[in-house]
C-alpha positions as CSV (number, residue, x, y, z in Angstrom):
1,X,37.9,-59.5,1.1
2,X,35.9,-58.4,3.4
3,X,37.4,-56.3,6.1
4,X,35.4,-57.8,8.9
5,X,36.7,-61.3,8.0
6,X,40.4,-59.9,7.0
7,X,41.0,-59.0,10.4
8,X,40.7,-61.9,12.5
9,X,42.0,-64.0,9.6
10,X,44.9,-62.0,8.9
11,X,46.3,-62.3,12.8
12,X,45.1,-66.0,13.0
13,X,47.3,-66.7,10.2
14,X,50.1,-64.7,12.3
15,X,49.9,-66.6,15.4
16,X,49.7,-69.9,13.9
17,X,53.1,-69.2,10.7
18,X,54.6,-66.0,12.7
19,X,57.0,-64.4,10.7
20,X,59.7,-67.5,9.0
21,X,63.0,-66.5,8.2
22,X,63.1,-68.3,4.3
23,X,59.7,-66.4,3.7
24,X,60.5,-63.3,1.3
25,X,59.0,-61.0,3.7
26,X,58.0,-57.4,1.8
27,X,59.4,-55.7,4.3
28,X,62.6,-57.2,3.8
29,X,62.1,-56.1,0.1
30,X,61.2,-52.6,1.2
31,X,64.4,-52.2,3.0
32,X,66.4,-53.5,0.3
33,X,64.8,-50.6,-2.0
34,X,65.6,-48.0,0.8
35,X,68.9,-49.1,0.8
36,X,69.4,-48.8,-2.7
37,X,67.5,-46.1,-3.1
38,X,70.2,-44.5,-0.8
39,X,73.1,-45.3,-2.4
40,X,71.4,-43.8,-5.4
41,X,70.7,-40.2,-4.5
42,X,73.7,-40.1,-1.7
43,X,76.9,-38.4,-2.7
44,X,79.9,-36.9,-0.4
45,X,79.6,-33.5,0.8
46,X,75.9,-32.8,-0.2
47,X,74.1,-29.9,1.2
48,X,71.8,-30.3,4.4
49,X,69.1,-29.0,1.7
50,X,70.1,-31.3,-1.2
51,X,70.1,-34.1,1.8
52,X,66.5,-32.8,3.1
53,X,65.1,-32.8,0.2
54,X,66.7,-36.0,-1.8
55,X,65.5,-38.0,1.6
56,X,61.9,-36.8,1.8
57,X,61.8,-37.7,-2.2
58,X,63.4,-41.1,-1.0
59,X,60.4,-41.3,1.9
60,X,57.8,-40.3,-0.2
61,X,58.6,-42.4,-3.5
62,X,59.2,-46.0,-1.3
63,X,55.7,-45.3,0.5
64,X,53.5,-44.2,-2.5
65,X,55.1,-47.7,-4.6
66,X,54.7,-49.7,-1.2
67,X,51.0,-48.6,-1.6
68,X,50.4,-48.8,-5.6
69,X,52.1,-51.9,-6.0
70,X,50.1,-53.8,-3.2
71,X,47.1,-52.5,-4.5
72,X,48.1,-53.8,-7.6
73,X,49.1,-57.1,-6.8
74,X,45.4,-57.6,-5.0
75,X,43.2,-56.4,-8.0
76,X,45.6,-58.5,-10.6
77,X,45.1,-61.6,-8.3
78,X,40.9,-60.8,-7.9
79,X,41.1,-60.5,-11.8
80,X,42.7,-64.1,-11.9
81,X,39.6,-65.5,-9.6
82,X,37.9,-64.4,-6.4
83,X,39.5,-67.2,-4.0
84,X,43.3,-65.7,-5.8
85,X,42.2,-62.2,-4.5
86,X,40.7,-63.3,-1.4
87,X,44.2,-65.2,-0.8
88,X,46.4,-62.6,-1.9
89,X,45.0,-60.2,0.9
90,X,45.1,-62.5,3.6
91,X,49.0,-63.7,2.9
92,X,49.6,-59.9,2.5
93,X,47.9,-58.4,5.4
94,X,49.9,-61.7,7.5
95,X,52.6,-60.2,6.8
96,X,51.9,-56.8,8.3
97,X,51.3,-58.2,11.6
98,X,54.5,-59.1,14.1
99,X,52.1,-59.8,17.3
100,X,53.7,-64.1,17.3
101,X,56.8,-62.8,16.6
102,X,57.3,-59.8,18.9
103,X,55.7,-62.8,21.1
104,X,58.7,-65.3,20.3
105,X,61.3,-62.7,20.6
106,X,60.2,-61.7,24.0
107,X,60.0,-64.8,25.6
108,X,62.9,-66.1,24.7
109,X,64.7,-63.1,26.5
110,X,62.7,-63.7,29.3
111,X,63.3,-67.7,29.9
112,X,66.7,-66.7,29.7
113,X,66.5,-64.1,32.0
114,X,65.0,-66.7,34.3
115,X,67.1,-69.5,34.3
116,X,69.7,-66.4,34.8
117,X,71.8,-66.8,31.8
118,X,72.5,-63.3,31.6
119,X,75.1,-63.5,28.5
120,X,72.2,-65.6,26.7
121,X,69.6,-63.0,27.6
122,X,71.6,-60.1,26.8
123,X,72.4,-61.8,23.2
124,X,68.6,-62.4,23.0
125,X,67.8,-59.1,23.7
126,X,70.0,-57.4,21.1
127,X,67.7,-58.4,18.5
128,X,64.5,-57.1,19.6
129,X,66.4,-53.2,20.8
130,X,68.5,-50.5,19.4
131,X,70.3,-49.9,22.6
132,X,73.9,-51.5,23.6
133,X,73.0,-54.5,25.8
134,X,76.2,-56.3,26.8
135,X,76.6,-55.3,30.1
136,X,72.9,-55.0,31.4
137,X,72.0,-56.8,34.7
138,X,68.7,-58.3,35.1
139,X,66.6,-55.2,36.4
140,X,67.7,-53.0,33.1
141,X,67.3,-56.0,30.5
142,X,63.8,-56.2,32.2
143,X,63.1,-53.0,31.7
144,X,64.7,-52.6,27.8
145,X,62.1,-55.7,27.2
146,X,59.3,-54.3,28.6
147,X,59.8,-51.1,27.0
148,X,60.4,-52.8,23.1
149,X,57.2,-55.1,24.0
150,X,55.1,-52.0,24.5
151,X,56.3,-50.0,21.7
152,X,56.2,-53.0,19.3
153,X,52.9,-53.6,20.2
154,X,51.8,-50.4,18.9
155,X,54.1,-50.3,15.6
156,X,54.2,-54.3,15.3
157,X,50.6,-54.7,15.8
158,X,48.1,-52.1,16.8
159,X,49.2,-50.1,13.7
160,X,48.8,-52.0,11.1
161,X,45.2,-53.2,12.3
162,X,44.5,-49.7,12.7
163,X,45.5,-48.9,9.1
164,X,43.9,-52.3,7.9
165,X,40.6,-51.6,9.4
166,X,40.9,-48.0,7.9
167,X,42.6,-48.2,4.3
168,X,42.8,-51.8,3.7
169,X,45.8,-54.3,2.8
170,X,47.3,-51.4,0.8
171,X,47.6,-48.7,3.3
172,X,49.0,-51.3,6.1
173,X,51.4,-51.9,4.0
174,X,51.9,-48.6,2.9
175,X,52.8,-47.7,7.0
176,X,55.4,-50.7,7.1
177,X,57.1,-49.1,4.5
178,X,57.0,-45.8,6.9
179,X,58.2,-47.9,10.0
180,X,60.8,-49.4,7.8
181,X,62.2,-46.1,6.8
182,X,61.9,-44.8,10.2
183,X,64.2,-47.4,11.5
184,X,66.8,-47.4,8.4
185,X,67.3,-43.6,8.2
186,X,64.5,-42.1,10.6
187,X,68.0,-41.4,12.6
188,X,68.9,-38.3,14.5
189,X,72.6,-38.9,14.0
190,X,75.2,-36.7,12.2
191,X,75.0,-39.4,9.0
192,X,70.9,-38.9,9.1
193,X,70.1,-35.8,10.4
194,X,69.2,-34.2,7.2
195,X,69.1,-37.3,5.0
196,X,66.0,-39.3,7.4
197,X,64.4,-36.1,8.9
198,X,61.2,-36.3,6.3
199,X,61.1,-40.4,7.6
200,X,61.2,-39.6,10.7
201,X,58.1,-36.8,10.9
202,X,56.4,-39.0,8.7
203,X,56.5,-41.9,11.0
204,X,55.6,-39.9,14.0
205,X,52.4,-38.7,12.3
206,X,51.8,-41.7,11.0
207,X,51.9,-43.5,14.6
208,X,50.1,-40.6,16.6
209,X,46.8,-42.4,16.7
210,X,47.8,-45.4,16.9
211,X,50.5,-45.5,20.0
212,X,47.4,-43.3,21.9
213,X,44.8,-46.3,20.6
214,X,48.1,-49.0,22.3
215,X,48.1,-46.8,25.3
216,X,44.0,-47.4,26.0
217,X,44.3,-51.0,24.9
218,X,46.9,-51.5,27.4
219,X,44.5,-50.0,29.8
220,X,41.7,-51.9,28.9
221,X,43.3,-55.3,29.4
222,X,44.8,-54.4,32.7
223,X,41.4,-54.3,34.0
224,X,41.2,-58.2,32.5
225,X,44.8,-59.1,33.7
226,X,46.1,-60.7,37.1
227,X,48.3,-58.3,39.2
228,X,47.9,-55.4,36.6
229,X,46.9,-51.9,38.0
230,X,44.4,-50.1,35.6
231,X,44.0,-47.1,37.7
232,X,47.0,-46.9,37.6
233,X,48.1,-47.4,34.4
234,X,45.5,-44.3,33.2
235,X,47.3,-42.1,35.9
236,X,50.9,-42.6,34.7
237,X,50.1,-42.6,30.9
238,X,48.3,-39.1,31.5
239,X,51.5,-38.0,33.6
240,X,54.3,-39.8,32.1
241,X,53.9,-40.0,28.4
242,X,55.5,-36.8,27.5
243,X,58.6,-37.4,29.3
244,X,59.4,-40.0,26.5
245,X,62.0,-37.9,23.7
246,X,59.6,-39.8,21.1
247,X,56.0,-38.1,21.2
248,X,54.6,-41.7,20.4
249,X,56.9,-44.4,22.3
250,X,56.1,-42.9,25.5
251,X,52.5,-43.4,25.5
252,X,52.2,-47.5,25.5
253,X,55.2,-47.4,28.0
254,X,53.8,-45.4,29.9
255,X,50.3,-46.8,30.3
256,X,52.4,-50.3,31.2
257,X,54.5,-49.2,33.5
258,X,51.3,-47.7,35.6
259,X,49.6,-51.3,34.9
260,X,52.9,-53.5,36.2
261,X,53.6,-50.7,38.6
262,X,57.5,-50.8,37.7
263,X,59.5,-47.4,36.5
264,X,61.2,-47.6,33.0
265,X,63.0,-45.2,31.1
266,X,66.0,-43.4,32.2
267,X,69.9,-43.6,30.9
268,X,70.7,-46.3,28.3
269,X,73.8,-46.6,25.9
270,X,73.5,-46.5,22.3
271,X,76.3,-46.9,19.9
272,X,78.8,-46.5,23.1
273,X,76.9,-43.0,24.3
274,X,75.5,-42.3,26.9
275,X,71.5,-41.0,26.2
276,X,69.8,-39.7,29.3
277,X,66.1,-39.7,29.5
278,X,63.5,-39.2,32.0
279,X,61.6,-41.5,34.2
280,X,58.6,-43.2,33.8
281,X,56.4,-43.8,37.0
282,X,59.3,-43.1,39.1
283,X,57.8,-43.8,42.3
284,X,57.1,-47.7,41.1
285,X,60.6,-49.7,42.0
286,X,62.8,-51.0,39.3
287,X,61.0,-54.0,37.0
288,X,62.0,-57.8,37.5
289,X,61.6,-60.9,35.3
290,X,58.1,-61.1,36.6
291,X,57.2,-57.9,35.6
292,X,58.0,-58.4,31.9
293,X,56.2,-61.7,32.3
294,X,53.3,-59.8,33.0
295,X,54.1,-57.5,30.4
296,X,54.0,-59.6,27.4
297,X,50.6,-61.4,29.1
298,X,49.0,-57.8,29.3
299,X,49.8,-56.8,25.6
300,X,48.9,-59.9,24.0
301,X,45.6,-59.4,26.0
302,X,45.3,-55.8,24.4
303,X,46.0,-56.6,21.0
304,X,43.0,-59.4,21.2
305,X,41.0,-56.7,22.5
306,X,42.3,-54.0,19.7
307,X,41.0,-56.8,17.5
308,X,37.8,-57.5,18.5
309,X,37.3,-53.9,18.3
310,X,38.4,-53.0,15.1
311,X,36.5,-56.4,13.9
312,X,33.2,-55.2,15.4
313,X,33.3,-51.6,14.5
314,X,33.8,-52.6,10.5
315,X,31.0,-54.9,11.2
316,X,28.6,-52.5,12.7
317,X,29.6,-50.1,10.0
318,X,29.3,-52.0,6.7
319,X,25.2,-53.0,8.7
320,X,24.5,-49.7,8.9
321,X,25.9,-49.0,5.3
322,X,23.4,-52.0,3.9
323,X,20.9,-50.8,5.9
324,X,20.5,-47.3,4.5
């Protein structure tokens, strides 16, 4: 299918099904082969080299079958018919993107949040965020939300485009088997240290471009967006976005806290411990309900624009290509 037409299909079909729980998602297939794939090559008292190197053959085996078995899905339905083929990409490149979802998710925190059913929103929340949310007040799950919004943009959207536009259905799907590992074993916990370590690198190479590409979207739409700050935004993502531990998360976060002007990062609890990070546009007050309002207008505003780009840019170069 052509890539041009793939695109804007392939989110369409995203906003209008989202992402429905009886659907047999591939991701959810993926992770069941991680997990098993686990089990498999993970014994008691291994080596930090037999666990190095048995996890980076686990990495590298789920993401090259990710990739040779969606590819060969798509040419054995193309050899069926052309509309099969055509199909086949388009329900598996829907299934790459998370934008209604991550959409859904968010919003559902935040009408919580403002009809102040703090138990409700905190409950809400713990789907969408690693960290421990039961006793966050208002301010912080404002902050956790805006925070997963702007890095899910990136991972949940912007990525996959990204890899769609380049590499086709195949290689999208080949980075949501790298996301997938990430967040299964990309840990840096005693139990995944070792074990996840090739995940994890993987997974920050494989999001390098792509969390800079969210970062410029975000700045891009806050010159589109009510009550967003685009200088702004540009000046703290240029500052702030190496105070994140994660060389990729903090670029998107930082670009929308400079657009909302509100700080984020700092201290949050995982697992019962304490992790302390730095802040993020510290001079900006804490964020409100309103500011992740705004936040989940300004992202769904970038990833339209992301779109349109990536649309037009495989348009203009398959014209030059016939042209030649």
């Amino acid at each position: 299918m052509n890539r041009s037409l793939l695109l804007p299909a392939a989110y369409l079909a995203d906003q209008l099904a989202g992402d429905p729980e009886w659907f047999p998602h591939p991701v959810r297939l993926i992770g069941l082969a991680i997990s098993n794939g686990e089990s498999a090559l993970r014994r008691p008292n291994q080596s930090p080299a037999f666990e190095l190197l048995s996890g980076a053959a686990l990495t590298l085996t789920i993401v090259r079958a990710t990739y040779a078995l969606t590819a060969a899905a798509i040419r054995l339905a193309h050899r069926i018919s052309h509309t099969h083929g055509n199909a086949a990409e388009l329900l598996l490149a829907w299934t790459c993107l998370a934008a209604r979802n991550l959409d859904q998710e968010a919003t559902a925190v935040l009408h919580a949040l403002e009809r102040n059913d703090l138990p409700l929103a905190r409950q809400r929340l713990s789907r969408i965020v690693g960290r421990d949310t039961a006793h966050l007040d208002a301010s912080e799950i404002s902050r956790a939300l805006i925070e997963t919004v702007a890095e899910s943009a990136s991972d949940g959207v912007l990525a996959p485009l990204f890899y769609m536009a380049i590499g086709g259905v195949p290689l999208a799907m080949a980075y949501k088997a790298v996301n997938t590992l990430d967040s299964m074993i990309g840990h840096a916990d005693q139990r995944y240290f070792y074990f996840g370590k090739a995940a994890a690198r993987l997974d920050d190479a494989a999001n390098y471009l792509p969390a800079r590409l969210t970062a410029l979207a975000i700045i891009a739409a806050s010159h589109l967006t009510p009550h967003a700050d685009a200088s702004a935004a540009r000046r703290i993502w240029q500052r702030d976005a190496r105070h994140h531990k994660s060389p990729n998360a903090g670029q998107p976060e930082a670009a929308i806290s400079g657009a909302l002007r509100a700080s984020l990062g700092g201290t949050n609890i995982y697992a019962g411990e304490l992790i302390p990070a730095q802040r993020i546009g510290s001079e900006f007050p804490p964020p409100t309900p309103i500011h992740a309002r705004r936040a989940i207008r300004l992202v769904s505003i970038a990833s339209l624009l992301a779109l349109a780009l990536a649309t037009a840019t495989i348009a203009l170069t398959q014209t030059r290509k016939r042209a030649r």
